[in-house]
C-alpha positions as CSV (number, residue, x, y, z in Angstrom):
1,X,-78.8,-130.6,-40.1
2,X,-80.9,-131.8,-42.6
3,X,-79.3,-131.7,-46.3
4,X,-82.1,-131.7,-48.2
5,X,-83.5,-128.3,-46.7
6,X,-79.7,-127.2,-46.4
7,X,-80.2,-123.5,-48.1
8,X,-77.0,-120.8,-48.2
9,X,-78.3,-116.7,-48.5
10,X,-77.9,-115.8,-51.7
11,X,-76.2,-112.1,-50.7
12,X,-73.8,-113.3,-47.6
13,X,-72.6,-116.9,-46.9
14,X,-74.9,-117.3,-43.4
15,X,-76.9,-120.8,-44.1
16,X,-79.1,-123.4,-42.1
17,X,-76.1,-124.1,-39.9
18,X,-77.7,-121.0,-38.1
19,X,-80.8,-122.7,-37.2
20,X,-82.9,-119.4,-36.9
21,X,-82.1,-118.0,-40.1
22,X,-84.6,-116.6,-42.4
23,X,-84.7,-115.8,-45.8
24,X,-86.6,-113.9,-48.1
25,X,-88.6,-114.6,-51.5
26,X,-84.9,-113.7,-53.2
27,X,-83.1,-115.9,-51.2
28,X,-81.3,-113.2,-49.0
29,X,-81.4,-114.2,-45.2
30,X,-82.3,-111.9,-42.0
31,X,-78.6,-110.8,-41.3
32,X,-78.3,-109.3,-44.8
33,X,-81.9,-107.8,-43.6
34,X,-81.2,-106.2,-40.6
35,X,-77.5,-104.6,-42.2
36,X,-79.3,-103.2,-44.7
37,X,-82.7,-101.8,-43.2
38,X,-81.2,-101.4,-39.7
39,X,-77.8,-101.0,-39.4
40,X,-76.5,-99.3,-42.6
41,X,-78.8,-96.1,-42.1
42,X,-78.2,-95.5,-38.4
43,X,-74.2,-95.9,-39.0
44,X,-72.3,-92.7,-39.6
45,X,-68.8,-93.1,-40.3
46,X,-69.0,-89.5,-42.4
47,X,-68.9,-86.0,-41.0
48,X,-71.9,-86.9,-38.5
49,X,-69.6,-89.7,-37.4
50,X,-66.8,-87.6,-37.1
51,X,-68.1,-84.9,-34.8
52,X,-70.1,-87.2,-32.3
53,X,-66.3,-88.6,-31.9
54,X,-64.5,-85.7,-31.6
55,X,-67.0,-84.4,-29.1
56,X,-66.8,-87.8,-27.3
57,X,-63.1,-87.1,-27.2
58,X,-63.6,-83.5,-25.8
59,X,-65.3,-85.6,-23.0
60,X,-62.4,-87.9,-22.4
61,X,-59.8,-85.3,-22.5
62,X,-61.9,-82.9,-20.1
63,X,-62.5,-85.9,-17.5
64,X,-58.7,-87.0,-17.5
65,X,-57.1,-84.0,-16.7
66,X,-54.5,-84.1,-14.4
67,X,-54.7,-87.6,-14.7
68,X,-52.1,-90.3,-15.8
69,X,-54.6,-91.2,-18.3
70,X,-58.0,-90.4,-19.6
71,X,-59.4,-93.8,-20.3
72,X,-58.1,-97.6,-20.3
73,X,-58.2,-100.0,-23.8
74,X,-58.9,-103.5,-23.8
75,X,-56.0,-104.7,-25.7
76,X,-56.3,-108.2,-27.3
77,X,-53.3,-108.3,-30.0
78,X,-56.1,-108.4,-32.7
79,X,-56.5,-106.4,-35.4
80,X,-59.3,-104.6,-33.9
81,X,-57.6,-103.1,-30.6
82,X,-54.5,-102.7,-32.2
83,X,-55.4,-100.3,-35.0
84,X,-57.8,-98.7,-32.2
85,X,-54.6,-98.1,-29.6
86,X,-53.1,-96.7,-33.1
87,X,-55.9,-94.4,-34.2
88,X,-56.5,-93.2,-30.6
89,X,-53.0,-92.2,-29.9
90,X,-52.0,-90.7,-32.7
91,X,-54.9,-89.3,-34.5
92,X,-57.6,-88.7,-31.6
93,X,-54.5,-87.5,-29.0
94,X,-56.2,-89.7,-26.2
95,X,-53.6,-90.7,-23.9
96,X,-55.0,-94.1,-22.7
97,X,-54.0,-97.1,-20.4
98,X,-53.1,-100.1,-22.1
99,X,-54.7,-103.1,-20.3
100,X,-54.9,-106.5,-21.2
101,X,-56.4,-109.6,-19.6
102,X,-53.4,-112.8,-19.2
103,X,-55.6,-116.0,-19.5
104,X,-52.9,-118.2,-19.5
105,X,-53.4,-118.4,-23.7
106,X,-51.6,-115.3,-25.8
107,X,-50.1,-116.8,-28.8
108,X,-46.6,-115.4,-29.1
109,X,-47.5,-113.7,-32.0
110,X,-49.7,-111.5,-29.4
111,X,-47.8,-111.1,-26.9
112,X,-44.7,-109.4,-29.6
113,X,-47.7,-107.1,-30.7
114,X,-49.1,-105.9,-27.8
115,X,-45.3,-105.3,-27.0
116,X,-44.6,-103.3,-30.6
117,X,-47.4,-101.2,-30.5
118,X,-47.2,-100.1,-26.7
119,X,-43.3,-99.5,-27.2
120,X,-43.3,-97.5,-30.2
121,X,-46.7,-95.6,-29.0
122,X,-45.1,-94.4,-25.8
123,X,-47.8,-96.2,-23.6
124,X,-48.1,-97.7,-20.6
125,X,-49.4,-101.2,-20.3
126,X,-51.5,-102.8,-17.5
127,X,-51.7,-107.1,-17.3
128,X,-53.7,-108.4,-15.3
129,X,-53.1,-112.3,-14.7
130,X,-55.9,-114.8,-14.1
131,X,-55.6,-117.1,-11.6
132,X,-54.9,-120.1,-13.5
133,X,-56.4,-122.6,-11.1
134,X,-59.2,-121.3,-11.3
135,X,-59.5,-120.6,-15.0
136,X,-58.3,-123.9,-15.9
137,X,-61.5,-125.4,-13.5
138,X,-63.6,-123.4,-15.0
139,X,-62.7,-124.0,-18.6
140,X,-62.6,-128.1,-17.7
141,X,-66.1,-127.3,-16.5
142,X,-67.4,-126.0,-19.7
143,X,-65.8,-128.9,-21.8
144,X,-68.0,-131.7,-19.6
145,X,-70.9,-129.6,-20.0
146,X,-71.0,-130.2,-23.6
147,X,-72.0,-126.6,-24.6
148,X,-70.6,-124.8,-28.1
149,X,-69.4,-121.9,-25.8
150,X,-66.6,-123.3,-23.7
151,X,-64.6,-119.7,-24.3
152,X,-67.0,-118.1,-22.3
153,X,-64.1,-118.2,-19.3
154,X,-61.9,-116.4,-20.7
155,X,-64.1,-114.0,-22.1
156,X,-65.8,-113.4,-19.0
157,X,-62.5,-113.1,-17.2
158,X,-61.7,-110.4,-19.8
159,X,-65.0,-108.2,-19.4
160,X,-65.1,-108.7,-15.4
161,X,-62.1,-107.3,-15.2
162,X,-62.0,-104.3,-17.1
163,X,-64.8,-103.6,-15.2
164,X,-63.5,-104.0,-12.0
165,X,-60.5,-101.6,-13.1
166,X,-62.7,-99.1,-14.6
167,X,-64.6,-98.9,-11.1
168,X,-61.3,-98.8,-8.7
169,X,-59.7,-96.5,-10.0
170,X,-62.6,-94.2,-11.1
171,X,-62.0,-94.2,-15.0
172,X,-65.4,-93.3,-16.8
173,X,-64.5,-94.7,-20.3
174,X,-63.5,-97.9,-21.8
175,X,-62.5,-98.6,-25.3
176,X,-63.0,-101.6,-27.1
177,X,-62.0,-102.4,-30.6
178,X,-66.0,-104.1,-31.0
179,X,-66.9,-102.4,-34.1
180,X,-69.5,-103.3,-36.9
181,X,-67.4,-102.6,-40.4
182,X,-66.1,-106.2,-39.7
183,X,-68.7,-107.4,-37.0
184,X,-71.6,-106.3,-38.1
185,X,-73.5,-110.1,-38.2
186,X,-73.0,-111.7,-35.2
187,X,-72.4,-115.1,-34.1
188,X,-76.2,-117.0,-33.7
189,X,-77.0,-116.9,-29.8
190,X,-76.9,-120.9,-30.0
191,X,-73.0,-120.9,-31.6
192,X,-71.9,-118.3,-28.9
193,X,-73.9,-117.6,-25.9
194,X,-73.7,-114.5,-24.1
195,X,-70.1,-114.2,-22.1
196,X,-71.4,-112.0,-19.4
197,X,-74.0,-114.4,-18.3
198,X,-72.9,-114.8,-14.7
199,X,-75.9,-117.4,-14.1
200,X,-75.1,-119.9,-16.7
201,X,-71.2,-119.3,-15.9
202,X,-72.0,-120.0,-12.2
203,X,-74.7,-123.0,-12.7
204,X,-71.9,-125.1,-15.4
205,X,-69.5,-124.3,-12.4
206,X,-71.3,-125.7,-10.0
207,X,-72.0,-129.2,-11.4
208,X,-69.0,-130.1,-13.0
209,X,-66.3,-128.1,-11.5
210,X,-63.9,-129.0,-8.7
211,X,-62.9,-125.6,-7.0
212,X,-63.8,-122.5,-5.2
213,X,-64.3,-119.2,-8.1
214,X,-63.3,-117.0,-5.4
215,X,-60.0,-116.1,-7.4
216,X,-61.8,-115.9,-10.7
217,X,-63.4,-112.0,-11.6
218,X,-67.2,-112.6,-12.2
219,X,-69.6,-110.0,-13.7
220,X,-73.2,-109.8,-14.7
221,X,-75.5,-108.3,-17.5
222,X,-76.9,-106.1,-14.5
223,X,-73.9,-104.6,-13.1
224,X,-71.7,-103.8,-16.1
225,X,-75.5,-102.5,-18.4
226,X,-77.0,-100.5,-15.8
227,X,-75.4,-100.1,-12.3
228,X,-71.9,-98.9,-14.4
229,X,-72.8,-96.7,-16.6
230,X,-76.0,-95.2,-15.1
231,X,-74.8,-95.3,-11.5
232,X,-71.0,-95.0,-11.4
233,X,-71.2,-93.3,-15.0
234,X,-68.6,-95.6,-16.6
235,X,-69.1,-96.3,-20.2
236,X,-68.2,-98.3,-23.3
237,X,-67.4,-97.0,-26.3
238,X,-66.4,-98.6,-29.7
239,X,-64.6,-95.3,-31.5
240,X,-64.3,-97.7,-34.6
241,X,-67.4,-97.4,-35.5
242,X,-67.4,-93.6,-36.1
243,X,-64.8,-93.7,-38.6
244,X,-64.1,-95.7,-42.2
245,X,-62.5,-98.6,-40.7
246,X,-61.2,-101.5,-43.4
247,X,-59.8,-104.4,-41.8
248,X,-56.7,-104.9,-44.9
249,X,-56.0,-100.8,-44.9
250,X,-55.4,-101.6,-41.1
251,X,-53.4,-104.6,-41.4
252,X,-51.2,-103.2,-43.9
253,X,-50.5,-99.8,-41.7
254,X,-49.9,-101.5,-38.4
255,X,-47.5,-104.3,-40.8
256,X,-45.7,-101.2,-42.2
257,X,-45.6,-98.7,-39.2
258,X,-45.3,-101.2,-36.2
259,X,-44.1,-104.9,-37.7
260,X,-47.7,-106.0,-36.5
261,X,-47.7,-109.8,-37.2
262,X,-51.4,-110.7,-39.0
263,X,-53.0,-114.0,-37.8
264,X,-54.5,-116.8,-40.3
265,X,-58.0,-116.0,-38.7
266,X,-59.9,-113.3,-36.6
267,X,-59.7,-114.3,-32.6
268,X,-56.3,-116.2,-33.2
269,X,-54.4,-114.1,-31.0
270,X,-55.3,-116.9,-28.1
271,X,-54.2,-120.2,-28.5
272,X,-57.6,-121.6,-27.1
273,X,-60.0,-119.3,-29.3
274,X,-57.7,-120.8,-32.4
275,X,-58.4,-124.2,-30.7
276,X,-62.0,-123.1,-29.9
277,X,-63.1,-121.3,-33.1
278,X,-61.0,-123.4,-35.6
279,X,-61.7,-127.1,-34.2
280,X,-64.1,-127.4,-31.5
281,X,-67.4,-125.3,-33.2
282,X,-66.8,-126.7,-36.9
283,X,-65.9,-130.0,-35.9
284,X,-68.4,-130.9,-33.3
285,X,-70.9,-128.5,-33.9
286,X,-70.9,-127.8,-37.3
287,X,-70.6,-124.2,-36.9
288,X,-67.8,-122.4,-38.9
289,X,-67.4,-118.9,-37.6
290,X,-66.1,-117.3,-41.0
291,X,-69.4,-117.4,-42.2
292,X,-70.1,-114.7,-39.9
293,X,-67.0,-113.0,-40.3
294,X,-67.0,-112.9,-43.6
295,X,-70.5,-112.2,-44.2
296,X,-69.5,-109.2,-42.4
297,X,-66.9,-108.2,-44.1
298,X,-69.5,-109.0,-47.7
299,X,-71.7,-106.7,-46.7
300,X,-69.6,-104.1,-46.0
301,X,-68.0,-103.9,-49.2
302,X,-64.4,-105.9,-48.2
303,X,-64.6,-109.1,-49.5
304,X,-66.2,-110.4,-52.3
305,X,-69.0,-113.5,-52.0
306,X,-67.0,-115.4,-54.7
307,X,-63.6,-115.2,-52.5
308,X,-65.9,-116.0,-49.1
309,X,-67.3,-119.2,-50.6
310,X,-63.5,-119.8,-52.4
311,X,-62.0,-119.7,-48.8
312,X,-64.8,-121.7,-47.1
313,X,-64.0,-124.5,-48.9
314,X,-60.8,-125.4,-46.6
315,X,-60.7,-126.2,-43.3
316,X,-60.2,-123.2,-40.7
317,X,-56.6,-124.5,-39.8
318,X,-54.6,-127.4,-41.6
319,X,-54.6,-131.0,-39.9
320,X,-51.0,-130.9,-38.6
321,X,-51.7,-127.6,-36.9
322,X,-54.5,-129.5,-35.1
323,X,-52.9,-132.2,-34.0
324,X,-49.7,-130.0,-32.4
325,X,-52.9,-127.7,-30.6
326,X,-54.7,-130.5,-29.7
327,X,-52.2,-131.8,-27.4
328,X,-51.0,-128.1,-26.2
329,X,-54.8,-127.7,-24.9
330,X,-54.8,-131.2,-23.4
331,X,-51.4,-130.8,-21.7
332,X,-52.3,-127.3,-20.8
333,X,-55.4,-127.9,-18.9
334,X,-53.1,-131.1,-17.5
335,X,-55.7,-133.7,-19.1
336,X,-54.9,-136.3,-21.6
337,X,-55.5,-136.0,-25.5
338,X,-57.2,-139.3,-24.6
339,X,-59.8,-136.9,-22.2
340,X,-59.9,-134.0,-24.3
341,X,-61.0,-136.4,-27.4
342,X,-63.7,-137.6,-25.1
343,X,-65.1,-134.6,-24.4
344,X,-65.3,-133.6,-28.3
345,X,-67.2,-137.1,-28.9
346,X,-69.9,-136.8,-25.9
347,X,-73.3,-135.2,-26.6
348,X,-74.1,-131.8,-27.2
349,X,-75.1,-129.8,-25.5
350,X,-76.8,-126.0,-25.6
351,X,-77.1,-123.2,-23.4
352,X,-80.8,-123.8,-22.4
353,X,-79.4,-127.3,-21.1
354,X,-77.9,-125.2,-18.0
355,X,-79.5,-121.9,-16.0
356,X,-79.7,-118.9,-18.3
357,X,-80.1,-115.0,-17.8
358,X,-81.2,-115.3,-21.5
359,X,-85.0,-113.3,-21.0
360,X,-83.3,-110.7,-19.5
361,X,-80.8,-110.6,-22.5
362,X,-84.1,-110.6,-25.1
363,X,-86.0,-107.8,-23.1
364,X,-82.8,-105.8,-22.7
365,X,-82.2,-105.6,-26.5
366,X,-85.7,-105.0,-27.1
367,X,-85.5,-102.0,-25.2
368,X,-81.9,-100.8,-26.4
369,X,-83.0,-101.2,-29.6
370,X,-86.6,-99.2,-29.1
371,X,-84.9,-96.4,-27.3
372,X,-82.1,-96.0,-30.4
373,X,-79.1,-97.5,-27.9
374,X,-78.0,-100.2,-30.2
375,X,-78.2,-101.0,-33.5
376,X,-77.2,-104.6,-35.1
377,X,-77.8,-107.7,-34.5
378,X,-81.4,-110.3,-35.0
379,X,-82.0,-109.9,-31.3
């Protein structure tokens, strides 16, 4: 990036490390844009909110009678999806299945959460492992190809099989924690490509991995956007978004009612996306993912621009944390730190290197967006 054109917005703290930003005469960039013009007006966390999610949950309730349970939540060990299994259970009265996706990288920390909140909630939980064979080719794989996305395994292993639960068994809704109060910028397509891409997944796969995916769950944009819900009628629902969720009002309930354990950083409940997120994208890329999150979190009124900048100033995660995760990723994928260090100084690469599904990702959220399906985000 050039430092002479470098330019920060003047509202949030996106700046010119998102090479497609855009800012106005007043300095304010085209995230702060599209929360104000597009998002804020078409998000109802007040009575409106509340009675499209009570009627939602009318649905829920009426489709899981008899059942052991009325829908499944993704569970992470985040914030997110562990105030959500909070909220749902006790104030909604949903009686949903706890499942969560074992990549081979829950942080302790995430693992004694998941386990707090299911005990103390009554719930049953659901793991499904990943074969690590093949999750560990897959992520080598995506290191050599020199792309900014190499969590794409593991997030794909996450949504491909939710899916594939969701359709087995015949349950017709899945929550997720996704919300906008604290994600309503999103990541620039270039820092984080989509997950679900199945093309790109497979193409990275077949030039510089070593094994068969037949053990590793894969999914596409197709199958899980129209053949799901409009076919088999199985749908995605972010109940977050229809009520006043703040990220520190939920941090300190789940502290004080459940011992919930808070993480330095969003996404740190896996050891690789603390890895990924706090080392590989700022340190190779030069993309620092608390911009986004905390732009977020500016806009919607939880954090101050002043205290965003303030923070920003220090690295994601201190130097002797790096080196001790640095080698745990190494030996964990059973490469040297020699290896890994090789990959972090080769070229980079982006997503348009490889085979993309990326048109049909722009003319699907053209038309989400024209029919009144989805709000957020530049694209």
């Amino acid at each position: 990036m050039n430092k002479k054109n470098y330019q920060i917005c003047s509202n949030c703290v996106m700046d010119t490390t998102d090479s497609q930003i855009v800012f106005d005469n007043n300095g304010v960039c085209d995230h702060c844009d599209t929360f104000i013009n597009k998002i804020a007006p078409n998000w109802h966390t007040d009575e409106q909110g509340k009675s499209e999610l009570q009627l939602l949950v009318g649905k829920i309730k009426q489709v899981g009678k008899g059942k052991d349970f009325d829908c499944i939540l993704g569970m992470s060990g985040g914030i997110d999806s562990s105030y959500l299994l909070y909220y749902v259970k006790e104030k909604l009265g949903l009686r949903p299945l706890v499942f969560h996706v074992d990549a081979g990288w829950n942080s302790q920390e995430a693992v004694n959460n998941i386990e707090k909140l299911v005990d103390k909630l009554g719930l049953d939980l659901y793991t499904e492992v990943i074969d690590w064979g093949a999750m560990r080719d897959l992520q080598l794989a995506f290191f050599k190809s020199g792309v900014s996305h190499i969590d794409t395994p593991q997030d794909h292993a996450f949504f491909a099989t939710m899916y594939k639960f969701a359709e087995q068994h015949k349950v017709k809704y899945i929550l997720t924690g996704a919300n906008l109060s604290t994600e309503c910028i999103r990541n620039p397509i270039e820092w984080m490509y989509y997950q679900s891409d199945a093309i790109q997944l497979r193409d990275i796969h077949r030039k510089f991995g070593q094994h068969s995916l037949k053990s590793y769950p894969v999914t596409s944009i197709l199958h899980h956007k129209i053949y799901l819900p409009y076919i088999k009628g199985i749908k995605v629902v972010r109940p977050l978004n229809s009520i006043p969720y703040v990220k520190q009002d939920a941090i300190k309930l789940l502290v004080e009612k459940f011992g919930w354990q808070p993480y330095p950083q969003k996404h740190f409940e896996s050891r690789f996306t603390r890895f990924y997120e706090g080392y590989w994208l700022p340190k190779k890329f030069g993309y620092d993912t608390r911009r986004v999150q905390f732009s977020s979190l500016i806009v919607t009124g939880q954090m101050t621009r002043e205290d965003a900048l303030l923070k920003l100033k220090t690295p994601p995660y201190d130097e002797s944390t790096i080196v001790q995760d640095f080698e745990y990723v190494a030996t964990k994928l059973g490469i040297s730190v020699k290896e890994l260090q090789g990959y972090m100084d080769a070229p980079n690469k982006s997503y348009r290197d490889y085979k993309s599904q990326d048109s049909v990702y722009a003319f699907g959220s053209w038309v989400m967006k024209s029919l009144g399906l989805e709000i957020g985000g530049k694209r």
